[in-house]
N, C-alpha and C positions, 0 to 999 in steps of 0.2 A: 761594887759591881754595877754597871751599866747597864740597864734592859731596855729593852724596845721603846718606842714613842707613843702612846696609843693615840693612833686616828691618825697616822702617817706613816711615810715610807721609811724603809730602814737607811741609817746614814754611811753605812757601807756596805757596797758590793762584795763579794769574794766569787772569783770563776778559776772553776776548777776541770780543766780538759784532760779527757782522763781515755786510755788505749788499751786495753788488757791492764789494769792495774788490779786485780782483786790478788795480788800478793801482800800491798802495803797499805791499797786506800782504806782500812777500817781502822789501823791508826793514824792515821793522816784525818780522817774525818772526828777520830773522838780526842784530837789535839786541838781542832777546830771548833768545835763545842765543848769543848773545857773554858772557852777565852772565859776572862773578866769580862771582858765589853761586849755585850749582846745585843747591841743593835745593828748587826749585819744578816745578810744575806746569804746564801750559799747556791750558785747557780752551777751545775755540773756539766758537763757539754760532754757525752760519749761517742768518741770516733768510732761507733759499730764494731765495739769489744767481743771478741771471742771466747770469753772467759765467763766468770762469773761478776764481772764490773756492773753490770746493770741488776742482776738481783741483790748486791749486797747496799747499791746506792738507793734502789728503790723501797730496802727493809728501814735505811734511817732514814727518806723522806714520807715513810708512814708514821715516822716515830716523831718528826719535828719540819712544823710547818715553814720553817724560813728556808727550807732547801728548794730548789725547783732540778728536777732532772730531764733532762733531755736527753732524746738516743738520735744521733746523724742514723741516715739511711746507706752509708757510703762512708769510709774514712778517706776525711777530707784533708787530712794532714792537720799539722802542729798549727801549722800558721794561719790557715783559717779555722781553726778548733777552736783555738786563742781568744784570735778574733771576737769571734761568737759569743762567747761568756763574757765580754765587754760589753757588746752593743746588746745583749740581752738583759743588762745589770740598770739598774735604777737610784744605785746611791751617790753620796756626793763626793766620796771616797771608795777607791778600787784599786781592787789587791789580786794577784795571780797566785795559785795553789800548785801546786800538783799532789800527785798521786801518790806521792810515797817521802815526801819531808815531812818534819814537823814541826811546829812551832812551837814556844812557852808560851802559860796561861795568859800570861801577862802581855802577850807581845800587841796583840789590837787596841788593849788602854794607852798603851804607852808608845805606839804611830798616831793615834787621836791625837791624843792630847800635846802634840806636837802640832800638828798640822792645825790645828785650831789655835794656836797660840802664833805659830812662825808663819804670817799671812804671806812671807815670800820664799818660801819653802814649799815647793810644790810633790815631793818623795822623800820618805822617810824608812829607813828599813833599820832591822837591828844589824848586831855584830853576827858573826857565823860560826858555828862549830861543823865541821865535818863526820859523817857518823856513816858504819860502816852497815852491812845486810840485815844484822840484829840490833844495832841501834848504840852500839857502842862506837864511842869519840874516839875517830882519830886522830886532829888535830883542827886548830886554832885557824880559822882564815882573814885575814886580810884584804877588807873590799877596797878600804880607804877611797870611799867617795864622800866623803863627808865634804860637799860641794859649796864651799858659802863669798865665793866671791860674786861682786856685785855685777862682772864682764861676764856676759855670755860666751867669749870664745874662751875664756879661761877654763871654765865648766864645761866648755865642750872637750876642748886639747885634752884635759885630765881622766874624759871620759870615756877618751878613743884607746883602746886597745886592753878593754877589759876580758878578763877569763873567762873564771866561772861566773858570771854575771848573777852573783846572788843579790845582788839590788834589784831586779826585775820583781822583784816576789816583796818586796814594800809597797807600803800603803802610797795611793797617788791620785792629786787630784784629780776626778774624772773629766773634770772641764780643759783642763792642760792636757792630758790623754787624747780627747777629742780632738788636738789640734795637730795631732803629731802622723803620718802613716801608716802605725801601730807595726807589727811583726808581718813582715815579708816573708815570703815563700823561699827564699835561698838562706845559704848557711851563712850563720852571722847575723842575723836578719835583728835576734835580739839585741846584740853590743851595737847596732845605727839605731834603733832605737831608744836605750838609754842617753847614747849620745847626742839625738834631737833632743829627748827630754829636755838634757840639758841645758839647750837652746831659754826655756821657758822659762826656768828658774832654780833654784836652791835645793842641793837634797843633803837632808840632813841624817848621819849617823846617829843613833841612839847606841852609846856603852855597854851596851848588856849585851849578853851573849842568849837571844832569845829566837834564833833561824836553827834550825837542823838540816844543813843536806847532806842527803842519805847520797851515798858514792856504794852502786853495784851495779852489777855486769848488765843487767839490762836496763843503766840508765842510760840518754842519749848523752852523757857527758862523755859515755865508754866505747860508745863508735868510733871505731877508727876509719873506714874509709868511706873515701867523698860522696860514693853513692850510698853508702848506709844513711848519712848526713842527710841529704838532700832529699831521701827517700822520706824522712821523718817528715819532712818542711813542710812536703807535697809531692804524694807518689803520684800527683798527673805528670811529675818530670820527670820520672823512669827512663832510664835509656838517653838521654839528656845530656849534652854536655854544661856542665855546671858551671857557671860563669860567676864565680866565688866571690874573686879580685874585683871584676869586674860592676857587679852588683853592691861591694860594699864600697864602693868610691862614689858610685851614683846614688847609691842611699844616702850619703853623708852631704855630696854637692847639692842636690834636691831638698835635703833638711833645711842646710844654711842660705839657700837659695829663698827658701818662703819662708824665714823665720822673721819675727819682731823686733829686729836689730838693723845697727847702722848701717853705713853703705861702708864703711869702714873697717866694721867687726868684719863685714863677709869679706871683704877682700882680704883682710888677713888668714881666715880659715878656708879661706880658697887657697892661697898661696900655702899655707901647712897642707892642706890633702895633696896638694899638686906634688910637695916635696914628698909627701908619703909615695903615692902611686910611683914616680922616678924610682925607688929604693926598691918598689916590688914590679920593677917594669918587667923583667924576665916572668915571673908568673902570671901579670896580664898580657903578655906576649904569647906565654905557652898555650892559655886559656883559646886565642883565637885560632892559633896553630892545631889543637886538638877540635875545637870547631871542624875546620876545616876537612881533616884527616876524615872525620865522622862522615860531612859531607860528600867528600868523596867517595868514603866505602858504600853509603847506601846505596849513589845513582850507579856504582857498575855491580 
């Protein structure tokens, strides 16, 4: 077992942005403080929950001081919620939560102990199980990023068109985090992000099956339509036409545009997004078309 350092900071962040969760956050927090490795942090960021989220977070940071809770005055949405528990965090490794997965005891020894050994390895996550309202498995996921070539565009290509983005919620260097434009306000906003990551360096798979995400009706995995999406991102965009297509090509050109790579690498991942966007040109076609339509209805 791993505990704290005395007479210094903890060597991992954890932020936890959390919206009406008091359904799942008190096992998701006591899977958190089960860990083996106790030298982290728990920083909670509450988007101005309507529930009981902020009494049940404030009863365990009476109980243990490595939590720090925070309440928005305003729900700011996912994306700067996010945010927040980053740029509020202190350690040298950082890791995303949410409000209702769980993790195994084991899983913060065994992304350390990775990332202190694989110096170019910059995200480490475990394998996934998928688990249903009550916590039963239902089935085996496949992130397959176990990312270890030496090319940055290799690790980007591979990186582009992930799902459920259960790598987002692995341990990551905070110093390479800092380099990246973290999570954008439109949908998708996480899968450009993994994708820079990628930019920076190596993410390595750990064999075990030690991530739970929990799959139920009020995850945002289970919205279905583009304003529910986009609503979660950032409800200053309400009523909004959502420029989906459009913002995930500019996040991906912007990434490879400022990354620490050749003149070379970019041009070939310029030339793959290029091919991408051709393929989805009807939808960033329709994207300005509905623009449009919007703008006209409101001036008459």
């Amino acid at each position: 077992m791993r505990s704290a350092r005395p007479g210094t900071g903890p060597r991992v962040s954890i932020g936890l942005p959390v919206y009406n969760g008091e359904r799942y956050i008190e096992e998701t927090l006591d899977s958190l403080f089960a860990q083996t490795y106790e030298d982290f942090e728990l920083i909670i960021c509450d988007n101005d929950s309507g529930d009981r989220t902020q009494e049940i977070c404030q009863s365990y940071a009476a109980k243990d001081r490595r939590i720090r809770y925070v309440r928005n005055p305003t729900n700011l949405g996912a994306a700067k919620n996010y945010s927040l528990t980053f740029e509020l965090s202190s350690g040298e490794y950082f890791r995303w939560a949410t409000c209702d997965d769980l993790v195994a005891a084991t899983s913060l020894e065994r992304c350390v102990e990775v990332l202190d050994r694989e110096l170019s390895t910059i995200l480490v996550y475990p394998k996934t199980k998928l688990i249903d309202e009550r916590g039963q498995v239902i089935s085996e996921y496949d992130d397959g990023l176990h990312l270890q070539s030496s090319r940055a565009s290799e690790r980007f290509i591979s990186a582009l068109g992930v799902d459920l983005v259960n790598v987002i919620y692995g341990l990551i260097r905070a110093a390479s985090l800092r380099k990246t434009a973290m999570i954008g306000n439109f949908i998708g906003a996480d899968t450009a992000l993994i994708a820079e990551l990628a930019l920076y360096g190596k993410f390595w798979e750990i064999p075990e099956f030690l991530f739970y995400r929990r799959i139920h009706g009020g995850a945002y995995s289970q919205l279905k339509s583009i304003d529910q999406q986009q609503n979660f991102f950032d409800p200053n965009t309400r009523g909004q036409v959502a420029f989906t297509q459009w913002q995930y090509f500019w996040a991906r050109f912007r990434a490879v545009s400022k990354a620490p790579i050749s003149v070379a690498e970019k041009l070939r991942l310029a030339l793959c997004l290029m091919h991408r966007a051709y393929w989805r040109h009807a939808e960033l076609t329709g994207e300005i078309i509905a623009a449009m339509r919007q703008t006209i209805r409101k001036s008459v």
